[in-house]
Backbone bond lengths (Angstrom), bond angles and torsions (degrees), N, CA, C in turn:
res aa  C-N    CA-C-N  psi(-1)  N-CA   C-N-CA  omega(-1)  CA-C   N-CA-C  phi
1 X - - - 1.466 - - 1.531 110.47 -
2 X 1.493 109.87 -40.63 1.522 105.39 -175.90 1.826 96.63 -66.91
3 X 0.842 127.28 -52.17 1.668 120.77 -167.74 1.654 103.95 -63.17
4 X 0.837 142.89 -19.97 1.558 156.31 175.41 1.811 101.45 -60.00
5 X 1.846 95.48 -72.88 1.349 109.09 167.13 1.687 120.39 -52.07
6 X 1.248 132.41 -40.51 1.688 116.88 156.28 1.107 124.81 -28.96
7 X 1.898 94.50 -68.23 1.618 102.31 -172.70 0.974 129.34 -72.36
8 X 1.546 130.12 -13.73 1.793 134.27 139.92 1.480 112.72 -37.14
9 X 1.899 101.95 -58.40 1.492 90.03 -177.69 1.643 139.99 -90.71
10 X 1.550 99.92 26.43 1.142 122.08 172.04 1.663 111.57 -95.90
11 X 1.399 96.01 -67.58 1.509 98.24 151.64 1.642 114.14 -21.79
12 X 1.423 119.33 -109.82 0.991 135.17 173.79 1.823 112.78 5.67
13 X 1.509 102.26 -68.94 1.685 118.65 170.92 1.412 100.01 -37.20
14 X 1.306 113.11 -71.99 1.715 120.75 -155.06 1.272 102.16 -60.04
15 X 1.649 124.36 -38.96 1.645 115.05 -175.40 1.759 114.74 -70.60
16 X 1.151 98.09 -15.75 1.703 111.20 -163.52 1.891 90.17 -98.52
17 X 1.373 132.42 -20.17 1.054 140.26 169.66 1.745 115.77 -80.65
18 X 1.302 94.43 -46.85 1.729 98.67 174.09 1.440 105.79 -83.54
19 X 1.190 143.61 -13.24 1.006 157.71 -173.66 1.872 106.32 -57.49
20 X 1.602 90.02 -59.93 1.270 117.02 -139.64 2.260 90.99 -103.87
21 X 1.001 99.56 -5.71 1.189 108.20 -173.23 1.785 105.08 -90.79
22 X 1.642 98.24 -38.34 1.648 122.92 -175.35 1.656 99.76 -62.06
23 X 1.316 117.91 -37.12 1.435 134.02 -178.60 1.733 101.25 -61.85
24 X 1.032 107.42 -55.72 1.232 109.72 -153.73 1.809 112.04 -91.70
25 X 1.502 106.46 -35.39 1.616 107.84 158.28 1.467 126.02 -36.76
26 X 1.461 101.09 104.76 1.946 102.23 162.60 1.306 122.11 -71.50
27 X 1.634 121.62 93.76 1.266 123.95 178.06 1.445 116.04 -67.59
28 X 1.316 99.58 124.91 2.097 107.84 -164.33 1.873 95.94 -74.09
29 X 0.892 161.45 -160.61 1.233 167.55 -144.63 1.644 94.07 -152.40
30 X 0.866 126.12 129.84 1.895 128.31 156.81 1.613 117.14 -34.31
31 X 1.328 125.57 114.07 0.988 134.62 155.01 1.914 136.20 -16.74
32 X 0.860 113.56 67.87 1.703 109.91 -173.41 1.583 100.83 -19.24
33 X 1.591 92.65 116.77 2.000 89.22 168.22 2.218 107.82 -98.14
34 X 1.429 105.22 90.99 1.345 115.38 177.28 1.332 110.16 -123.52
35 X 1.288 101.42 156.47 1.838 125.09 -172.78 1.929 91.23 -77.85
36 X 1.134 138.13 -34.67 1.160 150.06 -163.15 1.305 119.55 -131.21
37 X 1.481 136.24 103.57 1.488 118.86 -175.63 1.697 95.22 -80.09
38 X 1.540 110.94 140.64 1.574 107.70 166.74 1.421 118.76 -120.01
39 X 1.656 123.05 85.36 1.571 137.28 -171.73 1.813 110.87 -113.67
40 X 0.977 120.60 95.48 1.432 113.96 173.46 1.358 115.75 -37.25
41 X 1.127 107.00 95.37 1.943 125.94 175.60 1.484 102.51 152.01
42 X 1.528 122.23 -22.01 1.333 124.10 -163.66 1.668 91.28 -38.33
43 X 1.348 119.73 170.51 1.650 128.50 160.59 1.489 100.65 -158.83
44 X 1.151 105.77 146.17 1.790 107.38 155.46 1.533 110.09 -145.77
45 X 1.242 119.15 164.84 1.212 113.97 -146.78 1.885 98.40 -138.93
46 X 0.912 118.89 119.13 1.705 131.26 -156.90 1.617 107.88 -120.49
47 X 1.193 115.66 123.40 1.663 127.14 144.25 1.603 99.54 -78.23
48 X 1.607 112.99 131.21 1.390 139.95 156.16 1.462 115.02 -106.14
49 X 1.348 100.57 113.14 1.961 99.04 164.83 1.689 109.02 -116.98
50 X 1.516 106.24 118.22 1.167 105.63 156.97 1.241 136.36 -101.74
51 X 1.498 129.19 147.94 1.470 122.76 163.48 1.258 122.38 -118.50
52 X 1.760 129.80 151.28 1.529 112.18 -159.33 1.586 78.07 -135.71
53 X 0.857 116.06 132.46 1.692 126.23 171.04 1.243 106.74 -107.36
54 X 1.622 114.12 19.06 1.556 86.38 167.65 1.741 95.18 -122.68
55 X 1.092 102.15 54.03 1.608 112.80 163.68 1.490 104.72 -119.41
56 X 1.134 125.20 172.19 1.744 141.58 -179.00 1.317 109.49 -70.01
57 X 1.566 118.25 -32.69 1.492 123.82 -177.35 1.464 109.12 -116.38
58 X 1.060 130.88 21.46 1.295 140.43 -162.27 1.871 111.55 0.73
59 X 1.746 73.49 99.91 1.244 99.70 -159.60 1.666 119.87 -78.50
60 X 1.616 101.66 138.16 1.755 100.39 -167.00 1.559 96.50 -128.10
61 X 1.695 99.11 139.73 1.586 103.43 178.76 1.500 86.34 -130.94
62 X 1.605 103.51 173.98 1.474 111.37 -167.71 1.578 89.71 -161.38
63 X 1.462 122.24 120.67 1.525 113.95 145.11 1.541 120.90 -154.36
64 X 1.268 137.06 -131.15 1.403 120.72 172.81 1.538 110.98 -121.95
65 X 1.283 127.71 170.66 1.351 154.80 -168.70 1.396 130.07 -142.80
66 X 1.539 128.32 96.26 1.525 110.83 173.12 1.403 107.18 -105.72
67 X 1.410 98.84 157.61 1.438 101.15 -177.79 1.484 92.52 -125.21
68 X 1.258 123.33 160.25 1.607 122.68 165.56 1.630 116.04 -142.70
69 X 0.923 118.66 178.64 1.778 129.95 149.64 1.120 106.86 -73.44
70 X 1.315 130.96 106.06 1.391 122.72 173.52 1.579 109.51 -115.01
71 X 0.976 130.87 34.01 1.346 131.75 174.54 1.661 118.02 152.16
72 X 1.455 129.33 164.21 1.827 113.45 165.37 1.850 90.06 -125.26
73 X 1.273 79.01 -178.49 1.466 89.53 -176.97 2.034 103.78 -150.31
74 X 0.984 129.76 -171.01 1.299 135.79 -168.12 1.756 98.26 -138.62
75 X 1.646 110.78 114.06 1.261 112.97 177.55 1.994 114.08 -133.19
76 X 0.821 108.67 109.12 1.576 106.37 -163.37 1.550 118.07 86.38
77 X 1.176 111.05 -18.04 1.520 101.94 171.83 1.297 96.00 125.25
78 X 1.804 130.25 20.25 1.218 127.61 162.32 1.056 116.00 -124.96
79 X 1.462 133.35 -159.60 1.428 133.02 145.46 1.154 139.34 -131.19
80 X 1.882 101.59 144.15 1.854 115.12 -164.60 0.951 97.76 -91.00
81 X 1.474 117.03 169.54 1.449 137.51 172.00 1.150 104.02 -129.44
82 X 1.888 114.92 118.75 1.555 108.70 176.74 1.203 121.42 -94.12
83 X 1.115 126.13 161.84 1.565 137.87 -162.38 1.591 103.36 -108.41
84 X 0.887 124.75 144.07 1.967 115.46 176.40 1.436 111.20 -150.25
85 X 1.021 130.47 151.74 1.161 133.97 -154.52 1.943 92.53 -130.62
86 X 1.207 116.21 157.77 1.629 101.33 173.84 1.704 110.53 -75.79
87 X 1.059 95.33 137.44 1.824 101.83 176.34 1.244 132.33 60.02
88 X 1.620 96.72 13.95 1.680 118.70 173.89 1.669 84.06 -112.25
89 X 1.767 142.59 -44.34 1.338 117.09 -130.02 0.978 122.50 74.36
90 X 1.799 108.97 -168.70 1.281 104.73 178.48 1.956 109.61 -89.35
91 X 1.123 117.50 137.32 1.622 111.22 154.82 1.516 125.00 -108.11
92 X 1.108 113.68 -6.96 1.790 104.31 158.34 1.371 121.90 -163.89
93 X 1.033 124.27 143.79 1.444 137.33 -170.03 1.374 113.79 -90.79
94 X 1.505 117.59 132.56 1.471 120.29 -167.01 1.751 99.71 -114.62
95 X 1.649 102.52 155.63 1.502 88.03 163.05 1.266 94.03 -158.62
96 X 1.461 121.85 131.06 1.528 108.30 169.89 1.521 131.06 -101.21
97 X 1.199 129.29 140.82 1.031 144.25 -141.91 2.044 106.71 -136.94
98 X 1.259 109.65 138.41 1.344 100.62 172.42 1.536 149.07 -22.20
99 X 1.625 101.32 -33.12 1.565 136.94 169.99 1.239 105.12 -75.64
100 X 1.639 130.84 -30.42 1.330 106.45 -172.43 1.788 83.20 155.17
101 X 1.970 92.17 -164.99 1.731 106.72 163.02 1.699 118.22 -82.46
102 X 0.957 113.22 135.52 1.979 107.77 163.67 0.919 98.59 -113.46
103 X 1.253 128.18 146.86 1.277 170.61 35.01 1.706 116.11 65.54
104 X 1.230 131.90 116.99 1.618 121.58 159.56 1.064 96.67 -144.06
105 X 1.330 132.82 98.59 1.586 136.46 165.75 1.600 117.22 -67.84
106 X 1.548 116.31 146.20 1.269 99.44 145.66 0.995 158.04 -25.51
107 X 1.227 148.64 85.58 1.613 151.96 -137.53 1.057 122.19 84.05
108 X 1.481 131.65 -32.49 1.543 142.27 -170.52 1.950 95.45 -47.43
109 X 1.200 98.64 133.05 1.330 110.82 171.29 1.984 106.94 -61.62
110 X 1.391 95.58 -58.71 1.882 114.58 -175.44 1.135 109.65 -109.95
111 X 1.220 132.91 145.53 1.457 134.62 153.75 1.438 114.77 -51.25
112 X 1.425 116.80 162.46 1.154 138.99 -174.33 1.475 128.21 -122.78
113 X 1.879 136.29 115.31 1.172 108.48 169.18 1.718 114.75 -87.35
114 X 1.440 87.76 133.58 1.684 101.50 -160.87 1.749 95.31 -90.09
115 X 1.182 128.48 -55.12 1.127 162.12 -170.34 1.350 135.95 -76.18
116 X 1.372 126.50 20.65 1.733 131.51 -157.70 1.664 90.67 -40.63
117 X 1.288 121.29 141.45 1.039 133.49 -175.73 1.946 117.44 -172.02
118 X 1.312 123.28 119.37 1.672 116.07 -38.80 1.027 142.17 -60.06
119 X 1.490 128.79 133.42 1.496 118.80 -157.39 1.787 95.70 -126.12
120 X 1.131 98.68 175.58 1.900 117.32 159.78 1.170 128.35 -65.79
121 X 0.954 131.63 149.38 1.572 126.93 161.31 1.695 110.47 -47.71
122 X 1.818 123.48 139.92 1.211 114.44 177.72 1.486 123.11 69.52
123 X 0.974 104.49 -10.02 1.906 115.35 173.48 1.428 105.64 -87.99
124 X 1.349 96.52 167.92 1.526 116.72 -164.56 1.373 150.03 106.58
125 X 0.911 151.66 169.88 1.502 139.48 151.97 1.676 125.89 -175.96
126 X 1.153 104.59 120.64 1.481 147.26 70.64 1.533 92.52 -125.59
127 X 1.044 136.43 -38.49 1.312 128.67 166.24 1.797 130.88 -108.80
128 X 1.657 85.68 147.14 1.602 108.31 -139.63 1.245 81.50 -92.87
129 X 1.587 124.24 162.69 1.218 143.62 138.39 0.851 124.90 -47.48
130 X 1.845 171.24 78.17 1.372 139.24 166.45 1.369 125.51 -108.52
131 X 1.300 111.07 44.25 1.577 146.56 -168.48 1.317 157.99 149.85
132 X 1.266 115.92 152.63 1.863 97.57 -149.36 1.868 89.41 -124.78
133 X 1.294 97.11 -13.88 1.930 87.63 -169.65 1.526 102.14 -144.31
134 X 1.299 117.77 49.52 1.043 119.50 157.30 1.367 136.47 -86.77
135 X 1.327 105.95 132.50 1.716 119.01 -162.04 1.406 108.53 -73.66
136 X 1.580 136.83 119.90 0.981 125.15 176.42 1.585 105.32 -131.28
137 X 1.305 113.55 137.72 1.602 130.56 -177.80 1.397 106.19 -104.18
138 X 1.141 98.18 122.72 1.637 125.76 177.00 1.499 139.30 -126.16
139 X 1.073 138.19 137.08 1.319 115.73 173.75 1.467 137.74 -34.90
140 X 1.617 97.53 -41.05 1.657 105.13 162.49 1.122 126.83 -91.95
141 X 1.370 118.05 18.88 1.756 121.47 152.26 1.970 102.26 153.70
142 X 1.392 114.34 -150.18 0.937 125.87 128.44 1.097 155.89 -128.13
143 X 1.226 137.46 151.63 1.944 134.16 -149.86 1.439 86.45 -137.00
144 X 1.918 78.80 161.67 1.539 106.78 -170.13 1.677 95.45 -104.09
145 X 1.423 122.63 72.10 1.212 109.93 173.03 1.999 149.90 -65.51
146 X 1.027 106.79 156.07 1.788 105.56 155.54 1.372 117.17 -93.78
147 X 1.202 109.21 109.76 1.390 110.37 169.55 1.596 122.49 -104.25
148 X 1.330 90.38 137.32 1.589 98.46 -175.91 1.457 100.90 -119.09
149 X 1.757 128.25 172.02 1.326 132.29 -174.66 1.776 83.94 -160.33
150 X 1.673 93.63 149.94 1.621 122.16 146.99 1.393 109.48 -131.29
151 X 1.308 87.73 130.62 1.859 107.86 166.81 1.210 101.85 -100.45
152 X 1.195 133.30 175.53 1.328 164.77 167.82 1.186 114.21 -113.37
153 X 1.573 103.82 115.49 1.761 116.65 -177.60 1.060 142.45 -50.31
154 X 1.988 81.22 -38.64 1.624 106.86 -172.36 1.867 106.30 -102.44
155 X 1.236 119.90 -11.05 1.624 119.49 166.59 1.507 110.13 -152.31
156 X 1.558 112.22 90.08 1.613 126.11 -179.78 1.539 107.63 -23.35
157 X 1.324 108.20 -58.72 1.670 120.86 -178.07 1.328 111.11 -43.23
158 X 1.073 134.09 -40.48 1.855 134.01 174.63 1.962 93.54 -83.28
159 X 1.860 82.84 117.55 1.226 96.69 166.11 1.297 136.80 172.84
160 X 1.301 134.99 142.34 1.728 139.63 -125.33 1.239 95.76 -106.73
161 X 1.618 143.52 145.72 1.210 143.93 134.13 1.433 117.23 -145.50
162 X 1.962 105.14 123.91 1.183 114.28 -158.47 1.689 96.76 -129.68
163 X 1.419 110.42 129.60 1.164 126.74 -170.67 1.923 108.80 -103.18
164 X 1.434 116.30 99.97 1.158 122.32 -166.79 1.559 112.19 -89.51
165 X 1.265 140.23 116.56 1.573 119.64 165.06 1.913 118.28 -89.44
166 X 1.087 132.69 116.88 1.294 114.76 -174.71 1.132 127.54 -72.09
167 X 1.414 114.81 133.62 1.433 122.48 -170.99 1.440 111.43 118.51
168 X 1.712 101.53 -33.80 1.484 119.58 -173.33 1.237 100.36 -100.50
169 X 1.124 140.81 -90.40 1.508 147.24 -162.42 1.594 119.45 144.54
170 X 1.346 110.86 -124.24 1.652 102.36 -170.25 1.078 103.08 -94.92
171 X 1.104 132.51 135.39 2.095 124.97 -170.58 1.905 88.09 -109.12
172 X 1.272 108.42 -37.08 1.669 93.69 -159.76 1.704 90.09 -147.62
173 X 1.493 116.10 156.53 1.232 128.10 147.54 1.415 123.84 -153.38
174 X 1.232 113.98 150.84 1.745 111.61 -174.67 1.437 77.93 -148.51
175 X 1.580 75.83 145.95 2.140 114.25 -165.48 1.767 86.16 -142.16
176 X 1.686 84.33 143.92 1.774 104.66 176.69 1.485 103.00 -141.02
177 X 1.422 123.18 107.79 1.533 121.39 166.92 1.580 99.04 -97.52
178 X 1.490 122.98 144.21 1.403 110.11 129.59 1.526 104.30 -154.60
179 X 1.807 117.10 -154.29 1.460 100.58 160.18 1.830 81.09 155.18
180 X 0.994 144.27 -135.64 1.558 167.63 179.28 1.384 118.95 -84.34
181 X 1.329 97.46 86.36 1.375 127.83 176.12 1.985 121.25 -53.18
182 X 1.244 99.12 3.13 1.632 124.45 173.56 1.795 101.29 70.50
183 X 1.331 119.90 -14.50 1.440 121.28 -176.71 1.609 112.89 -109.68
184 X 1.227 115.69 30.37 1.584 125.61 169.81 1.597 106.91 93.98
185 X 1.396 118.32 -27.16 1.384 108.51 173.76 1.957 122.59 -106.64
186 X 1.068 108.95 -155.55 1.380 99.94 -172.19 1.840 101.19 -122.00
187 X 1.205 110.65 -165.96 1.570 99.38 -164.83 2.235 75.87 -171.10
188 X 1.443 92.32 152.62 1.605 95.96 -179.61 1.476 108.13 -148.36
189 X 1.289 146.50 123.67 1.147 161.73 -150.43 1.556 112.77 -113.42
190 X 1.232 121.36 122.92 1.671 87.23 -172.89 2.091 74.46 -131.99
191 X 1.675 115.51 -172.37 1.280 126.40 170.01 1.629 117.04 -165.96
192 X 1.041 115.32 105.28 1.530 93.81 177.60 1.645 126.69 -98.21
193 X 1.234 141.43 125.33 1.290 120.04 -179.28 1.806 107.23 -109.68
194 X 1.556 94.95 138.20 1.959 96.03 173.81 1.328 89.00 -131.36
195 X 1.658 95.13 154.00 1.622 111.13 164.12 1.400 121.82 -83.62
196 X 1.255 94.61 142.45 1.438 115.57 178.88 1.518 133.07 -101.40
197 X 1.623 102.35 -20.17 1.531 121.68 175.94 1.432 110.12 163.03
198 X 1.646 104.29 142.79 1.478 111.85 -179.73 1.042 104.82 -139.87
199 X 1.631 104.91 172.19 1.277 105.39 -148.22 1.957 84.65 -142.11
200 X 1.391 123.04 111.71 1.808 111.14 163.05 1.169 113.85 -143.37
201 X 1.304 92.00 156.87 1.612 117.04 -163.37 1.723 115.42 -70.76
């Protein structure tokens, strides 16, 4: 009987201990699981290298880029988050949504889903999925990215690939224009941007 009576009053202790612990725990809220966090202050901070081959020296520049949240706004009866670049402002408003990121550019008549998120392999459009755990090395570390790409139907050579980490945002992108250089030959543009450091709220 006495060993019976311990283990009641051990029991007893621990429930009146977990009890009292349940009281006092600050439960944090669940983490937003998004391809893009959207917080007015967000920033991230980018090296851009371009090269233009339709110069004589095929010419390469390199310098930096921040982009931030610089404000939301109310469009249809929800809310965007604008993106701004220095001395551009903002040029497009993001909002994420169950399906993924949208998209509302400057001028765009409709929004756009830019972003299927979570999606399938090969899904999407204008940009495709063609990976969910791809390793990408960056100045500001490395991430386990989704990468998506658009080609162009009508000239393979023009074409987008943007390396997303979720939670984080865009870690990397490389862009390829070229096509008819108006003087009989062709000319090809390429740009890559990686992150370098971010900053969220």
């Amino acid at each position: 009987m006495r060993f019976k009576n311990v283990v009641f009053s051990a029991v007893f202790i621990s429930v009146i201990f977990l009890g009292s612990c349940a009281e006092d725990a600050v439960v944090s809220p669940p983490k937003e699981d998004v391809l893009m966090p959207l917080k007015v202050g967000n920033t991230w901070n980018y090296l851009i290298m371009m090269r233009d081959s339709s110069t004589t020296t095929n010419e390469t520049n390199s310098g930096p880029l921040s982009m931030s949240i610089a404000g939301d706004t109310t469009i249809s009866g929800s809310k965007w988050y604008g993106m701004a670049m220095p001395y551009a402002g903002i040029y497009v408003y993001y909002q994420n949504k169950a399906d993924g990121v949208w998209a509302n550019f400057q001028g765009m008549s409709t929004p756009m889903l830019m972003f299927k998120y979570p999606a399938d392999l090969n899904s999407g459009y204008p940009y495709k999925l063609v990976s969910k755990t791809e390793s990408v090395v960056v100045p500001a570390g490395t991430f386990s990215c989704y990468h998506y790409q658009h080609v162009s139907v009508e000239n393979p050579v023009n074409f987008e690939h943007y390396y997303l980490a979720p939670n984080i945002g865009i870690v990397k992108q490389t862009k390829s224009d070229g096509g008819d250089n108006g003087s009989g030959g062709t000319y090809l543009s390429t740009s890559t941007m990686e992150l370098q450091s971010y900053t969220l709220k």
